[in-house]
DOLOMAR-465995 format. One line per field, with one value per residue (C-alpha): residue number from 1; residue in one letter; x, y, z. Coordinates in Angstrom, 1 decimal. Each point is the difference from the previous one (the first is absolute). Layout:
DOLOMAR-465995
guba <- (NUM/...)
mivo <- (A/...)
u <- (X/...)
v <- (Y/...)
w <- (Z/...)
end
This chain:
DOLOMAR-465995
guba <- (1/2/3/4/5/6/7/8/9/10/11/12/13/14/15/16/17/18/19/20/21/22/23/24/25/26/27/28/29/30/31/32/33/34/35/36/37/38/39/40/41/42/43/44/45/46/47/48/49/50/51/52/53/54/55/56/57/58/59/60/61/62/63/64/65/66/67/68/69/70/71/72/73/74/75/76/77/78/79/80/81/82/83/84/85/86/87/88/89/90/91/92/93/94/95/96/97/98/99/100/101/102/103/104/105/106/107/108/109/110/111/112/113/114/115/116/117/118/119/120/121/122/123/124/125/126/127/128/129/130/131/132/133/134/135/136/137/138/139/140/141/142/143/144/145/146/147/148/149/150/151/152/153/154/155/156/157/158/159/160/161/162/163/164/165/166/167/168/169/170/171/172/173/174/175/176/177/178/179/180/181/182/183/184/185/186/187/188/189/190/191/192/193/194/195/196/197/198/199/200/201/202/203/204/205/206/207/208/209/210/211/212/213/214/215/216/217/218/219/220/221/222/223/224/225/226/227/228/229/230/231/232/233/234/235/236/237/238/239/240/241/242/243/244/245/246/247/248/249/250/251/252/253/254/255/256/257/258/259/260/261/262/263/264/265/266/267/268/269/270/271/272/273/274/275/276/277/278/279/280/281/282/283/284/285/286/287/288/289/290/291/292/293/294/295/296/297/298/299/300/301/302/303/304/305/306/307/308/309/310/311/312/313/314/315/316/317/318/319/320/321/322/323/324/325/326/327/328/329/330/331/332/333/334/335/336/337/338/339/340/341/342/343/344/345/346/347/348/349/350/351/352)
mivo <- (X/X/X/X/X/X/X/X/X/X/X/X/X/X/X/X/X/X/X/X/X/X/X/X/X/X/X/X/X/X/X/X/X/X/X/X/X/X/X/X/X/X/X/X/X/X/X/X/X/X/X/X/X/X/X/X/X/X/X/X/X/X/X/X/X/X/X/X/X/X/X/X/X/X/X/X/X/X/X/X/X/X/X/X/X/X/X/X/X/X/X/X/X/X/X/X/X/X/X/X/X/X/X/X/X/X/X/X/X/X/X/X/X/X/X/X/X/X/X/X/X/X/X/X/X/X/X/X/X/X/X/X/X/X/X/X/X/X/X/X/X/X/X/X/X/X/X/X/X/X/X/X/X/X/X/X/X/X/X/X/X/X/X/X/X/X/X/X/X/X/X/X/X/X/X/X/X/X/X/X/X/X/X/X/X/X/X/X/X/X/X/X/X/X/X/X/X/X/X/X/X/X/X/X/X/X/X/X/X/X/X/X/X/X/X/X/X/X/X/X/X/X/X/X/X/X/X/X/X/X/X/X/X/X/X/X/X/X/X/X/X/X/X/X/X/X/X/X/X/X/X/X/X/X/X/X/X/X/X/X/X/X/X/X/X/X/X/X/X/X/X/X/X/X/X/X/X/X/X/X/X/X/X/X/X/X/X/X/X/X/X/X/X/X/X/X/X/X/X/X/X/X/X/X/X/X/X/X/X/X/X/X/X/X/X/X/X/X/X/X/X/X/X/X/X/X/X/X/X/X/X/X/X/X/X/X/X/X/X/X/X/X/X/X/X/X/X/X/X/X/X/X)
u <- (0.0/1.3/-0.9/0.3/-0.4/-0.9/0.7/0.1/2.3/2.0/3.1/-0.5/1.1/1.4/4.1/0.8/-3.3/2.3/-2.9/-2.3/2.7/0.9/-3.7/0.1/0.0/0.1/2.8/-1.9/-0.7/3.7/1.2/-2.7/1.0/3.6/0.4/-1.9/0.2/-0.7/-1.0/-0.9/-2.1/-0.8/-2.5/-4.1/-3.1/-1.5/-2.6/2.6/2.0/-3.6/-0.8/3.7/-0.6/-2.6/1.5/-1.3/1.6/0.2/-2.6/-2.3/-4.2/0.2/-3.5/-1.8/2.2/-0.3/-3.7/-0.3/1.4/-1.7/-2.8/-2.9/-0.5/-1.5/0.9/3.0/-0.3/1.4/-0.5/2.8/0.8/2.0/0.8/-1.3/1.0/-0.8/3.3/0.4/2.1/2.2/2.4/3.3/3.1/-1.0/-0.9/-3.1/-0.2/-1.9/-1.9/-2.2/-2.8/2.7/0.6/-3.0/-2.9/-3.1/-3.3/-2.0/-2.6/1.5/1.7/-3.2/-1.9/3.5/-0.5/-3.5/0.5/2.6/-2.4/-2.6/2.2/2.2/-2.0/1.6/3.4/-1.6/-0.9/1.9/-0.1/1.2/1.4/0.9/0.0/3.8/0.1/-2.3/-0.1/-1.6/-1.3/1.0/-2.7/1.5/1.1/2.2/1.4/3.9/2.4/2.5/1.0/3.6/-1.2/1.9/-2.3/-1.3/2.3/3.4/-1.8/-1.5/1.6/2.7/0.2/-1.5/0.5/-3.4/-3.2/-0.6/2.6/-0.3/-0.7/-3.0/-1.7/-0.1/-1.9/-3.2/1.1/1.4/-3.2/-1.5/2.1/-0.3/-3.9/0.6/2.2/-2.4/-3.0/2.1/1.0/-3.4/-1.4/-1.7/2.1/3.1/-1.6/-0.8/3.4/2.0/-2.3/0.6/3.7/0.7/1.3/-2.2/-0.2/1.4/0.6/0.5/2.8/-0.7/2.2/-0.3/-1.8/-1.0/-1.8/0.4/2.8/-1.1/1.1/3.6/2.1/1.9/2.1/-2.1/-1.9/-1.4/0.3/-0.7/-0.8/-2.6/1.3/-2.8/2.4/2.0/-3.2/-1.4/3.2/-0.5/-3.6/1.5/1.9/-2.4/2.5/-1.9/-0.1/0.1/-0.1/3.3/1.0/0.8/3.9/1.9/-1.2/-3.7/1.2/2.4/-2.9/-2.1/2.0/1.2/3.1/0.6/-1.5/1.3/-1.8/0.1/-0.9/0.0/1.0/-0.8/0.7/3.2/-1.4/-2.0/2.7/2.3/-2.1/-0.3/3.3/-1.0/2.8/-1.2/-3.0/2.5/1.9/-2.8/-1.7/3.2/1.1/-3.4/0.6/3.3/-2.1/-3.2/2.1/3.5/1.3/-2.8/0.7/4.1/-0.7/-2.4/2.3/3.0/-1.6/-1.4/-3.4/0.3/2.2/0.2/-0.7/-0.1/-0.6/-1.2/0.6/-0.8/2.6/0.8/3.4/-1.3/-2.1/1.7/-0.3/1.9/-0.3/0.8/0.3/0.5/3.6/0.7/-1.3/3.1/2.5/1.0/3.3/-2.2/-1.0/-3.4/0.2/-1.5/-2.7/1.4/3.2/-2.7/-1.6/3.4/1.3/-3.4/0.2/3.9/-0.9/-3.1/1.9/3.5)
v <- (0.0/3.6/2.6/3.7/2.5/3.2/2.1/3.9/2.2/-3.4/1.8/2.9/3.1/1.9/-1.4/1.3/-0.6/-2.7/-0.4/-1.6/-1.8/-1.6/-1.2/-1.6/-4.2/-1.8/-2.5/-1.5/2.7/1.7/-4.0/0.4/3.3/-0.6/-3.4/1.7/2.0/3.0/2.7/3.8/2.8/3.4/-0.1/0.2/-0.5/-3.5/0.7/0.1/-2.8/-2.5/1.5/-1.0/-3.5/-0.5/1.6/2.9/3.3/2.8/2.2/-2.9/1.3/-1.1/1.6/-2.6/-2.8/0.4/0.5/-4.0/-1.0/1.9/-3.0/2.7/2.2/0.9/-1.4/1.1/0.0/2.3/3.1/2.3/-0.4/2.4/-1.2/3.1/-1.2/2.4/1.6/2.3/3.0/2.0/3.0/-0.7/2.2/1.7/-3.3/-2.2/-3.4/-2.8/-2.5/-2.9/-1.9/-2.5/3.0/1.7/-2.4/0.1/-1.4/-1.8/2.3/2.9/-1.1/-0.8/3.4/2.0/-2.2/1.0/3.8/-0.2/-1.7/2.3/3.2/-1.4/-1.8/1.5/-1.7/-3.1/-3.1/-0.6/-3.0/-1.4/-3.8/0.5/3.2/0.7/-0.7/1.8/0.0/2.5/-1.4/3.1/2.0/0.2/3.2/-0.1/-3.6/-0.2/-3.3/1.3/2.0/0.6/0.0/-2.4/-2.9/0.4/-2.2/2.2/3.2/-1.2/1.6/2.0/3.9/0.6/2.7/-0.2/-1.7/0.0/0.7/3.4/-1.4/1.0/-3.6/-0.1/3.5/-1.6/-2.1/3.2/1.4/-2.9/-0.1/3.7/-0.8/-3.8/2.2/2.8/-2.8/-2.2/2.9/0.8/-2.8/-0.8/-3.6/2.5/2.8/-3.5/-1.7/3.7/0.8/-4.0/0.7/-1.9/1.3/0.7/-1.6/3.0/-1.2/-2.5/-2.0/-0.5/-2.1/-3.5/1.7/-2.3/-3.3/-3.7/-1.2/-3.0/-3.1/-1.0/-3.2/-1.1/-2.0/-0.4/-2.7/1.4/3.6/-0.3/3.9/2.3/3.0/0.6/0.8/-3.2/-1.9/2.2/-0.3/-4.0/0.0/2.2/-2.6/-2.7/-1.7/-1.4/2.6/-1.3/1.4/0.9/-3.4/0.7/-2.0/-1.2/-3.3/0.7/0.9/-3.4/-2.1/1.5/0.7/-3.0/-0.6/1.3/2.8/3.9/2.3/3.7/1.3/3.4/1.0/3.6/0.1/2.5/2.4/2.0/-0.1/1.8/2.4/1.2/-0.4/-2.6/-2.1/-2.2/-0.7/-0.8/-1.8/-2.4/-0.5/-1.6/-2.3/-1.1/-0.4/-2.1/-2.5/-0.4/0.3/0.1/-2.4/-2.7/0.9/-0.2/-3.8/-0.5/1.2/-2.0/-3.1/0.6/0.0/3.5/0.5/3.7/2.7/3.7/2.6/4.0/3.1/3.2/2.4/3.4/-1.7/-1.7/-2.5/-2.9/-3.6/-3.0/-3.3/-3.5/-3.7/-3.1/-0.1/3.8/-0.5/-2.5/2.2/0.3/2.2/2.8/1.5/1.2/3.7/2.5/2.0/2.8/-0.6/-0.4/3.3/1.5/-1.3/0.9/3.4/0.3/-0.8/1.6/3.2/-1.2)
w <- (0.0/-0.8/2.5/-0.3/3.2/-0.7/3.0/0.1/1.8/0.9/1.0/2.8/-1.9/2.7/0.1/2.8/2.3/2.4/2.6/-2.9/-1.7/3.7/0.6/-3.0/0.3/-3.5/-0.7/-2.5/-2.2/0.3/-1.1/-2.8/-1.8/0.9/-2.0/-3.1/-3.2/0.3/-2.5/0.7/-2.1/0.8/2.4/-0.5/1.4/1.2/-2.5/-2.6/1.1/0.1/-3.6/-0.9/1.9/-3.0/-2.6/-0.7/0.2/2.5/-1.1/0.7/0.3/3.8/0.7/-2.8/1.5/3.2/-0.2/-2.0/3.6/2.2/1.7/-0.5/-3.2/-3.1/-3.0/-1.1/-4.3/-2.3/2.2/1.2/3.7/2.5/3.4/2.2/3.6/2.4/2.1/2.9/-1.0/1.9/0.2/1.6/-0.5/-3.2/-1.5/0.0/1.6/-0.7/2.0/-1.0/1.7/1.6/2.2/0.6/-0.5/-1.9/1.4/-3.1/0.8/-0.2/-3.4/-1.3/1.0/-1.9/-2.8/-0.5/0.2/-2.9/-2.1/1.4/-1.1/-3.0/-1.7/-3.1/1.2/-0.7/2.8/3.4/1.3/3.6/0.0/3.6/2.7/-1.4/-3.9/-2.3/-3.6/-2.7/-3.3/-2.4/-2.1/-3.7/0.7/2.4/-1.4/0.0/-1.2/2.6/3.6/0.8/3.8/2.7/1.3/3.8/1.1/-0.8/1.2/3.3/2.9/-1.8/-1.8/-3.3/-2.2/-1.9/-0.4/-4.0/-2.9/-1.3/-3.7/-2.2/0.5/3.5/-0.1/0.1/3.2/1.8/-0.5/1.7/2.3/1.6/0.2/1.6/2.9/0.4/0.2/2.7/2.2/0.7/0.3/3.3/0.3/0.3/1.9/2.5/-0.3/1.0/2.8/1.6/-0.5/-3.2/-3.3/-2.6/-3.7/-1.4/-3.8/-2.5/-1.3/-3.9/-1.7/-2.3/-2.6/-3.0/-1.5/0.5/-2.1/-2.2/1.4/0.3/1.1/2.8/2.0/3.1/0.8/3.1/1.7/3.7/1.7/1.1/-2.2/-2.5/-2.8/0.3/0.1/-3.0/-1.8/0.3/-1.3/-3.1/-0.6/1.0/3.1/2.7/3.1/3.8/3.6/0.9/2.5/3.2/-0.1/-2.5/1.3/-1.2/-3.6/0.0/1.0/-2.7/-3.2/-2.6/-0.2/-3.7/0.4/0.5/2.5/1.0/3.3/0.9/3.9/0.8/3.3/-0.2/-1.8/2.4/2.7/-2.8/-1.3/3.6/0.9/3.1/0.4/3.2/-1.9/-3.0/2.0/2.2/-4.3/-1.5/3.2/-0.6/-3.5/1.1/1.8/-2.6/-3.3/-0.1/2.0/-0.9/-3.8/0.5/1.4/-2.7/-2.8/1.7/-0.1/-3.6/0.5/-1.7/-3.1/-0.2/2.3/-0.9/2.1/-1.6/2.3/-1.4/2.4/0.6/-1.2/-3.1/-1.8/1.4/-0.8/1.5/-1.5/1.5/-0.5/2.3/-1.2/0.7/4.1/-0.1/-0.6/3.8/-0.9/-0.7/3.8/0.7/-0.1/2.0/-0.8/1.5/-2.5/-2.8/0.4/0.4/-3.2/-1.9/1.5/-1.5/-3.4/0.0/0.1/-2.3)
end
């Protein structure tokens, strides 16, 4: 069986952070990337590194893809989708800052009611749509249709500066538009005017990003994609490759995948921790990733009961990829490094 882990933000990207590095406990996984290949690219999103995972390039319509995984939606068809995922917004040191739901919260209800008052009020726009309290979508009118949006996924922008919402180009004027009105509507809406007076911070904007239609089908590799991301799942049905829950262990997914087969699961559980700079709560999510993964996938590979493994990190470093076989895990000469001497060396050549 061929694996292949895709894990964002896998290597801490602060070099120097020695109190994270030294709560770190995963022998396994520094044996693991030690005894592979390696190979770097500049780095990109996790939405660009799935759509690469498939084969399809960068500039990927993630809304219309990520909408065929979502559990509950409309059909998606030949329509032009945006991802419009709503954000909190702030001003800090003569730059914005951006926060999403995993920091805030949404309550469904309250998604629900915000979703309604844009269709209520921009109707024009075209159609929102909620597939959960944090992830809304907006089915395009013709006239404010666009192929492409040079605008960063959520998942690069959350938690950190950004220097703009929408390009400044001619067909995104239709979407600024849009825009201004979706941020007047939210900040006086009563679900805001509520959530401020409790204490909590508003829903102060929208991310849009994603914008296009369904590709037609393409091929791939996977026999199985295992995750709860709603892109990697909708980037499966494209491509018609069963989905799954993502497994608890790596011994649920050995117990249930054939042995010829070549599987793709998807472990977020770094990225949150990253993108707001936690590292105890990094720390605590990969030792547990050492315990349910790594280590029970180094045995497995070592005794052959895998072929391959290759584990994906997207990084503030890079696009990395390390790639392993049972005969590579014998090469003892080759001392488990640290990850701490990892993100030292990525950091190094990051700036060469």
């Amino acid at each position: 069986m061929q694996t292949t882990l895709l894990i964002p933000e896998l290597v801490w990207p602060e070099p120097d952070d020695s109190d994270t590095f030294a709560a770190l406990s995963c022998p396994a996984l520094e044996t693991l990337l030690t005894r592979s290949t390696r190979t770097r690219r500049p780095p990109q999103s996790l939405e660009a590194t799935l759509a690469d995972a498939f084969g399809l390039p960068d500039e990927a319509p993630y809304a219309a893809l990520r909408l065929l995984g979502e559990s509950t939606a409309p059909e998606v068809g030949a329509s032009c989708w945006l991802c419009c995922d709503p954000v909190h917004l702030r001003f800090h040191q003569d730059g914005l800052i951006l926060a999403d739901s995993g920091s805030f919260g949404i309550e469904l209800d309250e998604a629900r009611a915000l979703v309604e008052a844009l269709n209520h009020h921009l109707a024009d726009a075209g159609r929102f749509y909620l597939a959960s309290a944090d992830r809304w979508y907006l089915r395009l009118s013709d006239h404010l249709r666009v192929d492409r949006l040079e605008v960063a996924p959520l998942s690069a922008v959350a938690g950190r500066r950004i220097d703009g919402l929408l390009p400044a180009t001619e067909h995104a004027k239709g979407l600024r538009k849009l825009l201004n009105e979706a941020q007047m509507l939210l900040h006086a809406h009563p679900i805001n005017t509520g959530r401020e007076a409790s204490g909590r911070l508003p829903i102060n904007n929208l991310w849009l990003w994603g914008a296009g239609t369904l590709p037609p089908r393409y091929a791939s590799d996977f026999d199985g994609v295992w995750s709860t991301n709603p892109l990697a799942l909708g980037l499966a049905r494209g491509a018609g490759v069963p989905t799954h829950a993502l497994p608890v262990d790596a011994a649920t997914l050995l117990a249930h995948a054939a042995a010829d087969t070549h599987h793709l699961i998807v472990l977020e559980d770094l990225l949150s921790p990253v993108q707001y700079e936690n590292g105890k709560a990094y720390a605590a999510a990969l030792n547990d990733l050492e315990s349910r993964w790594f280590a029970p996938l180094r045995a497995a590979l070592g005794a052959g009961k895998i072929t391959e493994l290759r584990i994906e990190a997207s990084t503030a470093y890079a696009a990395l990829a390390w790639q392993s076989t049972r005969q590579d895990q014998w090469k003892l000469w080759r001392r488990p490094q640290p990850l701490a001497a990892l993100a030292g060396e990525l950091a190094k050549a990051s700036v060469a």
